[in-house]
Structure formats: C-alpha cells, structure tokens
C-alpha positions as CSV (number, residue, x, y, z in Angstrom):
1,X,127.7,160.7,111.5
2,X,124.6,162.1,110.8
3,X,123.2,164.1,107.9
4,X,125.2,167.1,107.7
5,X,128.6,165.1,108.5
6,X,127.1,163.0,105.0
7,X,126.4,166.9,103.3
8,X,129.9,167.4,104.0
9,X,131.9,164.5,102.6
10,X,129.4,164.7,99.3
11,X,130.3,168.2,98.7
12,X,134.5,167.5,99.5
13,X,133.9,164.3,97.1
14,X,132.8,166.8,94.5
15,X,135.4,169.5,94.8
16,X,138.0,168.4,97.5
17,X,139.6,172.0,97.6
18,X,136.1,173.4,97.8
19,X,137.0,176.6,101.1
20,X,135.4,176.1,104.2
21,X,133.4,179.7,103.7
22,X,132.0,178.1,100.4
23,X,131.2,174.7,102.1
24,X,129.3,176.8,104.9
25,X,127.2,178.7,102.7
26,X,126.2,175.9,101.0
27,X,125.3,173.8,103.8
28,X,123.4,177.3,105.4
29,X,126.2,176.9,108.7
30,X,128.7,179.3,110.3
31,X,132.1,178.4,108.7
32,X,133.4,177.6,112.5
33,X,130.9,175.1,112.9
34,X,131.7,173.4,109.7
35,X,135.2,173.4,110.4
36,X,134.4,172.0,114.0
37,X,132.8,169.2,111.9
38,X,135.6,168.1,109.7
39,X,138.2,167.9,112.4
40,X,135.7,166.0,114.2
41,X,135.0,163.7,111.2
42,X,139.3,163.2,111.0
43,X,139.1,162.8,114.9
44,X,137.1,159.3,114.4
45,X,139.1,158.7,111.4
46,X,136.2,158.9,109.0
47,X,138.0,161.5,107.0
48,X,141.8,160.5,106.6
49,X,143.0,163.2,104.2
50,X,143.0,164.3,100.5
51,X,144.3,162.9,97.6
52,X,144.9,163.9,94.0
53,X,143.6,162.2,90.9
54,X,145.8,163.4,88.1
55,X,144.6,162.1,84.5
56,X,148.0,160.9,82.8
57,X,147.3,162.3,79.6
58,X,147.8,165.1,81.1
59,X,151.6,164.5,81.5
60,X,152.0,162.6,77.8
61,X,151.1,159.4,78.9
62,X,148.1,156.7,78.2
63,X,145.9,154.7,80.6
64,X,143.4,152.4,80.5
65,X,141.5,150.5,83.1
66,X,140.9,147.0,83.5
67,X,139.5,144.7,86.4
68,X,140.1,141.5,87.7
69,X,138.7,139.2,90.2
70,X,139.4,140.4,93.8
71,X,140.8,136.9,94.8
72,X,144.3,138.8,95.4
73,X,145.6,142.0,94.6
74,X,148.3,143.8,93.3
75,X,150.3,147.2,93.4
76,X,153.0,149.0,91.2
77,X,154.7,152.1,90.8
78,X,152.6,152.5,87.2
79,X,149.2,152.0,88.6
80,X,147.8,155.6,89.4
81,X,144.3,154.6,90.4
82,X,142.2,151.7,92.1
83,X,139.0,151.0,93.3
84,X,138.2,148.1,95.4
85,X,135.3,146.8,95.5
86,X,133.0,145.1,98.0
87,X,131.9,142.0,95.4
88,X,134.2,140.2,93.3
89,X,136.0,142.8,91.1
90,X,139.2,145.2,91.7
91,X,139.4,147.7,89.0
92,X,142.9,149.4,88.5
93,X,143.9,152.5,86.6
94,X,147.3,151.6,84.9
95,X,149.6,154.4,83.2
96,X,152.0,153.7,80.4
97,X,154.4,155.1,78.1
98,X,151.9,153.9,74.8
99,X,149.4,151.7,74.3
100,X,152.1,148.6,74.2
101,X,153.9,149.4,77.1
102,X,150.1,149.2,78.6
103,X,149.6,145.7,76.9
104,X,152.8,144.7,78.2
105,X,152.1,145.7,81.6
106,X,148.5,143.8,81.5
107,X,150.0,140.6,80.6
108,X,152.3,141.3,83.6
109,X,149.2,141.6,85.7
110,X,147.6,138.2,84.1
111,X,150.7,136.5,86.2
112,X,149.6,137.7,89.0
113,X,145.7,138.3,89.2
114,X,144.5,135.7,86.5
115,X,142.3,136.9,83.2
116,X,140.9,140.4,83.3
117,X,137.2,140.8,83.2
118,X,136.9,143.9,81.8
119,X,139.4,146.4,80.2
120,X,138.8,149.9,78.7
121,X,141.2,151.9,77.2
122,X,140.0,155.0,76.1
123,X,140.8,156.9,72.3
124,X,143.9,159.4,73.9
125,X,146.3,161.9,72.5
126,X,148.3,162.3,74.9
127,X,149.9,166.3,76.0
128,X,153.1,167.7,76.0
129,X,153.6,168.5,79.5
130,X,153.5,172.2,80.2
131,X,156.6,172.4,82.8
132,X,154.4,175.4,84.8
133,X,151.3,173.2,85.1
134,X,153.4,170.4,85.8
135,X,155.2,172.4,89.0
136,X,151.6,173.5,90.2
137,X,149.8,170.0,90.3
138,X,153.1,168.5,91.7
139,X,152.5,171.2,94.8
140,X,149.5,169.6,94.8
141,X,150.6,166.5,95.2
142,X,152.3,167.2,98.1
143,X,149.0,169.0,99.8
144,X,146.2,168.8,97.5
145,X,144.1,171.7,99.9
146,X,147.1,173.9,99.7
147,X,146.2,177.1,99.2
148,X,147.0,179.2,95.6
149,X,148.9,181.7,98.4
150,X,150.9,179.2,99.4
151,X,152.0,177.3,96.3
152,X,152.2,180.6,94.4
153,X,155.0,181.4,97.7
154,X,156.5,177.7,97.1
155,X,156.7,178.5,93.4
156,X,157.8,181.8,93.1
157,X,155.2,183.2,90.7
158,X,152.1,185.4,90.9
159,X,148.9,183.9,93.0
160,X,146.7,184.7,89.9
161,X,148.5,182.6,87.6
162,X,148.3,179.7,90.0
163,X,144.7,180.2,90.8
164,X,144.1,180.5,86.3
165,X,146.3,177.6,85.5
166,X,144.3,175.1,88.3
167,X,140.6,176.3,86.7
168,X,142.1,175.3,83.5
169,X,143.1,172.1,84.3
170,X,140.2,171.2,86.6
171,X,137.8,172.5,83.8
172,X,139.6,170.3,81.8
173,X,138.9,167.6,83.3
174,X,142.9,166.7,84.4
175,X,142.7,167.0,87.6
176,X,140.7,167.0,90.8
177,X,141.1,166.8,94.9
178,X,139.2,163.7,96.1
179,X,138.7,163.1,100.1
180,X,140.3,159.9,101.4
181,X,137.6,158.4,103.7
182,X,136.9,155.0,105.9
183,X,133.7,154.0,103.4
184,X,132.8,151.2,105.4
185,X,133.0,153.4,108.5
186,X,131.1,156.3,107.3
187,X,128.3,154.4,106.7
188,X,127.9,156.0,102.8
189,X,127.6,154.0,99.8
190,X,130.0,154.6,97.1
191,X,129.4,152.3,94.0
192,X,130.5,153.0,89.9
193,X,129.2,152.5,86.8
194,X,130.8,151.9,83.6
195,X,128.5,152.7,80.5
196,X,128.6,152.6,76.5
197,X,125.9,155.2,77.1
198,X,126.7,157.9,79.6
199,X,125.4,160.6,78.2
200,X,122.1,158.6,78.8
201,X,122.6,157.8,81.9
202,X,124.6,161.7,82.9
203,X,121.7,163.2,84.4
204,X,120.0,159.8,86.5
205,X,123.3,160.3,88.4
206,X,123.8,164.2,88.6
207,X,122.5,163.9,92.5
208,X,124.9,161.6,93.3
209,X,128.2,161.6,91.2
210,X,131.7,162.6,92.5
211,X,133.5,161.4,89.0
212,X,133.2,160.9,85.7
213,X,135.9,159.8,83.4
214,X,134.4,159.5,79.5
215,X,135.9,159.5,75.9
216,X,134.4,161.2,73.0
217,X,132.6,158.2,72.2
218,X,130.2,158.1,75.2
219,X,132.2,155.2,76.6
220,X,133.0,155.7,80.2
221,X,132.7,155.2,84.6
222,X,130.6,157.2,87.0
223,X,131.5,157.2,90.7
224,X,129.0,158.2,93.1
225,X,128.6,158.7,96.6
226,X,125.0,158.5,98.0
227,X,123.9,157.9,101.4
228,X,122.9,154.1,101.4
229,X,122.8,150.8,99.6
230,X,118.8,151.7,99.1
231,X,120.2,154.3,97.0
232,X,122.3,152.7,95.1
233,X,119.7,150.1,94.6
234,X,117.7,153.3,93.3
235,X,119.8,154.2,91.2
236,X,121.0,151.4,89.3
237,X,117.7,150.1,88.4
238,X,117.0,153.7,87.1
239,X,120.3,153.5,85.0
240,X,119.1,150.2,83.5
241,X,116.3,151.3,82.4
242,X,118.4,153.4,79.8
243,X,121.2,150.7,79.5
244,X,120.4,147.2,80.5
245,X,124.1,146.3,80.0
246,X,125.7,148.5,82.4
247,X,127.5,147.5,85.5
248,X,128.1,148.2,89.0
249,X,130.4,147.6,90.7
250,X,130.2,148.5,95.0
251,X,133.3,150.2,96.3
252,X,134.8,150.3,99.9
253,X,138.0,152.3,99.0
254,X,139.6,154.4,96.7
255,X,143.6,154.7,96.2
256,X,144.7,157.8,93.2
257,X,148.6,158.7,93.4
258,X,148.2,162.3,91.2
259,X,151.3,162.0,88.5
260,X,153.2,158.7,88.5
261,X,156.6,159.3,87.0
C-alpha cells in the first residue's frame, strides 16, 4: 500500500458509494487507474467489500452502545454494530424494541461478557418506517454500491426518486456505505472517541473522521481513520486538550449489519 492506495480507502471510509469518476478527480488520476487500484487493493484482500450502517431509529427502533472487556465476545441477531478493539474494550451497538427491551438485553450480555464499562444510550424518538425508504436501504443491503439504475430497475420506480430519497437519508444522518477492510493489514490506524463535548472536539478531527454518531446534547463517538498510530497519538493529545475525559479506544475491525429485523 502506499499513499494513494491510503487516499483511497479514506475517501471510500467517508462516502463508501462515492463513483469512481468522483474518486479520480479527487485524487487528480484517470478513473481507469483508480479502478486498477481498488481491485488490486481486493486482490490482496485489503479491501473485502462494503457494508451498510443503518441507524435503527430509522426503522422505529432504539439503540444504545455499551462496551465490555474484550476477554470474550459475543454476537446476536439484535446487535447491529461492533467495533473491536486492539486494547481491552469491545464496544457493541445493540437495537431494541424500547429502552427496556434494551435493558433487558444488557443484563443478557452481563451473563456472558461480565460488567459493562461504559454504556451510552442516546435521547431517541424513534420513526415510523417509511415502506419506500425502507425497500431502498434494504437494496442496499443486499449491495450497498449498487447503483440508483439498478435498484430503481429492482424496485420498479423512477431513478430520481431513488437517487432523492438516499440524499435524504444520508443527509440525515441514517444511513451510510462503510468499506470492510483488513485494518491490521492495511497498515492504517483506525481508533474512536467518545466525547461529552464533540462539538469541541468536531473540527481537531475533520481531517481524519469517517463517522460521527451524536445526540442533541453534544454527547457522542468519532471514528477516524488516519494513516498511523503517530497520528492517532496526534490527535488524541490535541482532543484532550479540549476534553481531558475523553476516550480512545484503537480499533482493528468494524462489523455493521444495515437494518436488523
């Protein structure tokens, strides 16, 4: 890998249906060469695929993260996002029908995985599913690069509608197209931070961030990607500087499952 193979996987991190003629301009290459790149990059299985990260408020549901020691680890059909992490936390992303059926479903974890370290669930009101949106991300689901030509064909409706509805929702903040890659193997850094204070914090990590999940009170995580553990080193002392209480937590993969039923 070398600098431009690292341009690329930033840019996907950051809008992971971004088109190739966009990625090329950006990067100031022939959209043949940067294609050349990414199926070289899924050649040495650096770049595995895409996934979708669907927020589940979005479909009327809550979640709320929590974390636990990384001594074992778990999986369920109701946990739609984790990120595991190089030190001594796993933090999961765990959907439910309320906020009890999300307590519930903690204290099933606490079996399992011992006392949670940290847990943040955010102030939610919950959507009614739109059935439209709903058929759209579910496409997505199936490919999230899948063009609006070809869902609008799968769908049966009118390309512009498509291509509307998915700036709404991306706009919105409920969805987005994230690159499944071999961290370790890339030789990037990807680390989080979760903060009281982000909008403190927003712009020390503009360079660098690929997602940012926050509630109206200010209370949220950033995931970056940057090109070393220098960096990250970087940028966390900057971030303290603003909030001394904020943690970070190194990441070597990242599992999302777009709308868990």
């Amino acid at each position: 890998m070398d600098e431009l193979d690292k341009k690329i996987l930033l840019y996907l991190f950051r809008d992971g249906r971004i088109s190739i003629r966009s990625l090329a301009s950006l990067l100031n290459l022939t959209p043949p060469t940067v294609l050349y790149r990414i199926k070289n990059l899924e050649k040495e299985e650096i770049l595995e695929g895409f996934q979708l990260l669907v927020n589940p408020n979005f479909y009327g549901k809550y979640y709320s993260f929590i974390s636990f020691k990384n001594l074992m680890d778990m999986d369920d059909k109701w946990v739609f996002l984790k990120f595991k992490c190089v030190e001594w936390l796993n933090v999961y992303g765990i959907v439910g029908e309320s906020t009890a059926e999300i307590e519930d479903r903690i204290s099933f974890m606490r079996k399992t995985l011992g006392e949670p370290v940290m847990q943040y669930t955010p102030p939610q009101q919950p959507l009614p599913p739109k059935e439209l949106d709903i058929k759209i991300v579910k496409a997505l689901q199936e490919d999230p690069r899948a063009s609006t030509a070809d869902i609008s064909k799968e769908l049966g409706i009118d390309s512009k509608i498509v291509i509307k509805r998915l700036k709404i929702m991306k706009n919105r903040g409920y969805i987005s197209v994230i690159p499944k890659i071999n961290i370790p193997k890339s030789g990037m850094s990807v680390f989080s931070m979760f903060s009281k204070r982000i909008p403190e914090i927003r712009d020390i990590l503009s360079h660098c961030r690929v997602l940012e999940i926050v509630d109206k009170y200010n209370v949220g995580i950033e995931v970056c990607l940057t090109e070393n553990i220098e960096n990250v080193r970087n940028y966390v002392r900057a971030v303290r500087e603003k909030d001394k209480e904020a943690d970070v937590m190194i990441i070597y993969d990242i599992i999302t499952k777009g709308i868990v039923e």
